[in-house]
N, C-alpha and C positions, 0 to 999 in steps of 0.2 A: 504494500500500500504506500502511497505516494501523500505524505503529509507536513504541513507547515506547520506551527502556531498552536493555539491552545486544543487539546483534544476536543474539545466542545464547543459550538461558537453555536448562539442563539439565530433564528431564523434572522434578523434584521442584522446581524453580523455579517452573514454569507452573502457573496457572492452570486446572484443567480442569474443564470447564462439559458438561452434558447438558443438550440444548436438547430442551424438549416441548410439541410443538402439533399438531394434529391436520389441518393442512393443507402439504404436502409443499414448495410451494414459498416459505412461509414460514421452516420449517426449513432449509429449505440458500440461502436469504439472511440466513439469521441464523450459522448455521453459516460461510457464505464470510465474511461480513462479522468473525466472532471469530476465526476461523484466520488473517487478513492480519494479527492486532494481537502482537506477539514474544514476551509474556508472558500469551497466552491460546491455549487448546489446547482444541478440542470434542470429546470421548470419545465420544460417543457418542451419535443423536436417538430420539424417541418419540414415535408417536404418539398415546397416548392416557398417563394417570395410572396403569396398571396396567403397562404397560410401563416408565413409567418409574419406576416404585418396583426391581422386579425389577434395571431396569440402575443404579441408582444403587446397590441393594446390591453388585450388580459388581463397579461401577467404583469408588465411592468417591469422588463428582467435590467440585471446593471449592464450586460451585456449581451449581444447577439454575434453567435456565430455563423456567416454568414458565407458560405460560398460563392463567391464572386462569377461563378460561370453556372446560372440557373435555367431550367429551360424558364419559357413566360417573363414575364417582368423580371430584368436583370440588372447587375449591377448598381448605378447612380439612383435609377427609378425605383427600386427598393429600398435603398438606405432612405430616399426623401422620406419615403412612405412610411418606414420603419418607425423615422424620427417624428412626423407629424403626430403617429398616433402615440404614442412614446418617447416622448423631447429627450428624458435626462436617460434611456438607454445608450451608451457607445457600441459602435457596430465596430466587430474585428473580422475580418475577411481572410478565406483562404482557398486556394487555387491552385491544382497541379500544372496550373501555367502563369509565368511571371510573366503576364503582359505590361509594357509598360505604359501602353495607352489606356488597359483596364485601370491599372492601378490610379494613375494620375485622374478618370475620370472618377473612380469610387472615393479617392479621399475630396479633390472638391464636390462631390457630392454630400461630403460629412462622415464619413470614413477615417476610422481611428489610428487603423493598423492593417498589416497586410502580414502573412507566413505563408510559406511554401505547404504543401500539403506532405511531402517527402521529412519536413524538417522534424528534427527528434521530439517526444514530449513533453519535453523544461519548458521548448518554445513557445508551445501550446500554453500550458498554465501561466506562465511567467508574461504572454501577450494578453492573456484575460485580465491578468492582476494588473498590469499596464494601463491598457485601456479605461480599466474600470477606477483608477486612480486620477484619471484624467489626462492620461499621458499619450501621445503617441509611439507607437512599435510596428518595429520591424524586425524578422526574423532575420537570422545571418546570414544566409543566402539573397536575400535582397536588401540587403541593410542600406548598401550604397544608391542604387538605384531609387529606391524609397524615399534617404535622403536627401538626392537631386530635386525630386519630383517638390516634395516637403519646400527645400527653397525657390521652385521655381513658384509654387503658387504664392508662398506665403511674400515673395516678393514682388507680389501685383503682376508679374508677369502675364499678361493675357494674351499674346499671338499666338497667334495658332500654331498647333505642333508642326503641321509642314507645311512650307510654301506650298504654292497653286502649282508650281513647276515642279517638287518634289513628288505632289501626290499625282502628276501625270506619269512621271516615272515609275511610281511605285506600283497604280494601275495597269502598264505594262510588266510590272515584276509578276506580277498575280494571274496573267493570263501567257504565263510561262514563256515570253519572250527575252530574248539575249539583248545584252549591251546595241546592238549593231540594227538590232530590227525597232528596237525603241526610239535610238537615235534617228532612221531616216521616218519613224512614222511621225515623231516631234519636229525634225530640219534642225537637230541640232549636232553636235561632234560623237562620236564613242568617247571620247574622254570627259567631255561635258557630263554625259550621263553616268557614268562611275563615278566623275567626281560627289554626283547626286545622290548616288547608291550609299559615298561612302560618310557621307556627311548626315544620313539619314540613320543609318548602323551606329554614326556617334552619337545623335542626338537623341535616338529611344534605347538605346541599348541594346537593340539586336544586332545578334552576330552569324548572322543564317539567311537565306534566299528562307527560308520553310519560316524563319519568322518574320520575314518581311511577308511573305502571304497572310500570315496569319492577323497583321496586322493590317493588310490592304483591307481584311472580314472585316476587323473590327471598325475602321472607318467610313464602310461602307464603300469602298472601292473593287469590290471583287462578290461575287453571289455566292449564296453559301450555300456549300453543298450536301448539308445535313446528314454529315456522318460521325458515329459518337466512337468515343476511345474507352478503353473499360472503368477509367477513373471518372468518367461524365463530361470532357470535356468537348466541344465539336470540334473536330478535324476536319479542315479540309481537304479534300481529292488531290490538290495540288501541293499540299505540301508535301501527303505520301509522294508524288513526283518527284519532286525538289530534293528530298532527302535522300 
């Protein structure tokens, strides 16, 4: 058993968390694994973002955990939701994919924290105690990432993540075109468009063609071709390709 603090802590002591993910036995390893810890308490699971709005009005948990890749209502539009009907819940998000366009829209959505779904379970406990402290976390594996995002909002920054000319390239990244066929469909150089390639890899933090697709989904530059991976995340067609 996995415990902190005083053997005993009164219900208004604890910690209580709504865990939501859309696959069952996710939820009650994540659920067993927060009930062994003395000052965390799981109210209650969901499996989709519409339930769990519904039961966070309920319950009223200190935290919600929140898989950031839902079918239905996802990401940003859930945490609003979350918070309307339950303001002083913090939502901590977690995803077998470090998008970094997900993440950047879930925390200006109001989004606490972000872990990896891989990441060991200190990180787990140790992000609910976070969050629920008033804090923002990030797990190790995106800790940096997290904290760019962190100062790019909280420094007013508003432009948009990619120029009009990056996301033309990047719509040709997604419908499986080379340097050379992007360049004459734009009129512009093959080096031009790498250099596009390569400034787009520094500025979201992918380092992959398969996550530049993946990110052309999430902008809405590329159709999605509704294929699921066994952790629940959608794959697109093209990045089995790609990879």
């Amino acid at each position: 058993m996995i415990a902190s603090g005083p053997a005993a802590l009164s219900s208004r002591q604890r910690i209580t968390v709504v865990v939501v993910d859309d696959h069952e036995l996710v939820r009650e390893l994540l659920t067993t694994a927060l009930n062994q810890v003395s000052d965390i308490t799981v109210v209650a699971q969901a499996v989709d973002a519409e339930t769990a709005i519904d039961l966070c009005r309920l319950h009223r948990p200190s935290v919600v955990l929140l898989d950031a890749f839902l079918p239905g209502q996802q990401g940003p539009e859930a945490i609003a939701a979350i918070r309307q009907g339950s303001p002083l819940s913090r939502v901590l998000l977690f995803s077998g994919t470090t998008s970094p366009v997900s993440i950047r829209r879930a925390f200006a959505a109001g989004g606490r924290g972000f872990f990896a779904k891989s990441a060991p379970l200190h990180e787990l406990i140790e992000g609910v105690r976070t969050v629920h402290a008033g804090q923002f976390y990030s797990g190790s594996g995106t800790r940096r990432l997290v904290q760019r995002i962190l100062q790019d909002l909280t420094g007013g920054n508003t432009r948009p993540l990619l120029s009009s000319r990056e996301r033309d390239v990047l719509a040709g990244i997604a419908r499986g075109q080379g340097s050379k066929a992007i360049a004459a469909q734009l009129g512009l150089s093959v080096f031009t468009i790498e250099n596009h390639r390569r400034r787009m890899m520094e500025r979201t933090g992918v380092d992959s063609i398969a996550g530049l697709t993946l990110l052309a989904l999430e902008l809405g530059l590329a159709p999605s071709p509704h294929i699921r991976a066994s952790d629940g995340e959608i794959v697109p067609t093209l990045i089995a390709a790609a990879s």
